[in-house]
C-alpha positions in Angstrom: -58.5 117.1 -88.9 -57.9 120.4 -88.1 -55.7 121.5 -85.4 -57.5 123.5 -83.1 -54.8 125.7 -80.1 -56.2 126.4 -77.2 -56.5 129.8 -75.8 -53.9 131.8 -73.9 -55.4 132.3 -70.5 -55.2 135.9 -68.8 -52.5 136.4 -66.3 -52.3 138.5 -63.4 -48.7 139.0 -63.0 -45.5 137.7 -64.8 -44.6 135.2 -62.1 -48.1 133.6 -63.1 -47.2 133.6 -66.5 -43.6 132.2 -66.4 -45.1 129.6 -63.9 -48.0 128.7 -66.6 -45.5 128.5 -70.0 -42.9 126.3 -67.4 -45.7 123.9 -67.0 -47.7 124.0 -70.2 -46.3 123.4 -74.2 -46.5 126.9 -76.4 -47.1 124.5 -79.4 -50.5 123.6 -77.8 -51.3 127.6 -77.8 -49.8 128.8 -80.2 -49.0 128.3 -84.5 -45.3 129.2 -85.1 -45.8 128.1 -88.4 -47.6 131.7 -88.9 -46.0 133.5 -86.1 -44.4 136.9 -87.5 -40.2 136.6 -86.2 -39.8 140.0 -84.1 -36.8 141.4 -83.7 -35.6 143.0 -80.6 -32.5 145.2 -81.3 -32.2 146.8 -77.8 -32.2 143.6 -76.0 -29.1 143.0 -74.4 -27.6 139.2 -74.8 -27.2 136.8 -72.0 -23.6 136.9 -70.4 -22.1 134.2 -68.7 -18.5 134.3 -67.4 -16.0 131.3 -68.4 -12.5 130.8 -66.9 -10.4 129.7 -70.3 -6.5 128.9 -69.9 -4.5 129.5 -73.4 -0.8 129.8 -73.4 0.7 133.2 -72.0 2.4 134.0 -75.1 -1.1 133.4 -76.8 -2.6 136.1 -74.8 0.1 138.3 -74.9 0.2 138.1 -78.6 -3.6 138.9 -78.3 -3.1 141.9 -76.0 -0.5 143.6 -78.5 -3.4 143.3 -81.3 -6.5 144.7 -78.8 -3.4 147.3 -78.1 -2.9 148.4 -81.5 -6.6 148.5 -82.2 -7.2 150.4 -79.2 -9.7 147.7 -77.8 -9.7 146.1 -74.5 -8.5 142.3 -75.5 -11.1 140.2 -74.2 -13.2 142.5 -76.6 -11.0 141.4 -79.1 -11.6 137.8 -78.2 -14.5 137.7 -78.2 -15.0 139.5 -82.1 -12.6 136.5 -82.9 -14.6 134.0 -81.4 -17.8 135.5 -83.0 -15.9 135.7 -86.9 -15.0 131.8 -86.7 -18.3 130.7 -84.9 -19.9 132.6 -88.1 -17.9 131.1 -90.9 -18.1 127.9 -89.0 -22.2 128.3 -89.5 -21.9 129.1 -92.8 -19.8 126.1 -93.5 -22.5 124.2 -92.2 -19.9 122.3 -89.7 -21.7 123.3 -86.4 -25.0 122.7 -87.7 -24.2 118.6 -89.0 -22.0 118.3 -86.2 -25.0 118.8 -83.1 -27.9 117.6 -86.1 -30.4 120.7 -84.8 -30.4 124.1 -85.4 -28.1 126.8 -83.4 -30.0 129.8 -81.8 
């Protein structure tokens, strides 16, 4: 039996909109299975500040390096952060350890 998605309704402003998909499954609408993947390279990520306590000497260590690359250091920290969360992913340890997928 085929699996027939209803249609998307028309919506008068994007308050109505977020209020309908809030309320209402995509999966019902729409096929993912043939949805095209866009990609959004001017789309700014989501920032969220954290309050993260590592040894002094730790962060001073990390300072001389953002120094000597001529970066501020929580830039720094957070390209570290990003290289080991990648080889982490490509180790496959994040991904077994949660069993779903990481967006």
């Amino acid at each position: 039996m085929k699996n027939e998605k209803k249609l998307i309704p028309e919506f008068r402003s994007e308050a109505e909109e977020q209020a309908f998909w809030s309320a209402h499954d995509s999966t019902d609408y729409v096929d993912w299975e043939k949805a095209d993947q866009v990609l959004l390279p001017n789309l700014k990520p989501t920032m969220k500040n954290i309050s993260l306590r590592i040894p002094e000497p730790m962060l001073n260590r990390l300072k001389v390096l953002a120094n000597e690359r001529d970066v501020p250091y929580q830039s720094l920290l957070k390209m570290f952060l990003k290289e080991r969360l990648d080889h982490e992913l490509e180790k496959g340890l994040l991904v077994r350890h949660n069993k779903k997928t990481i967006h």
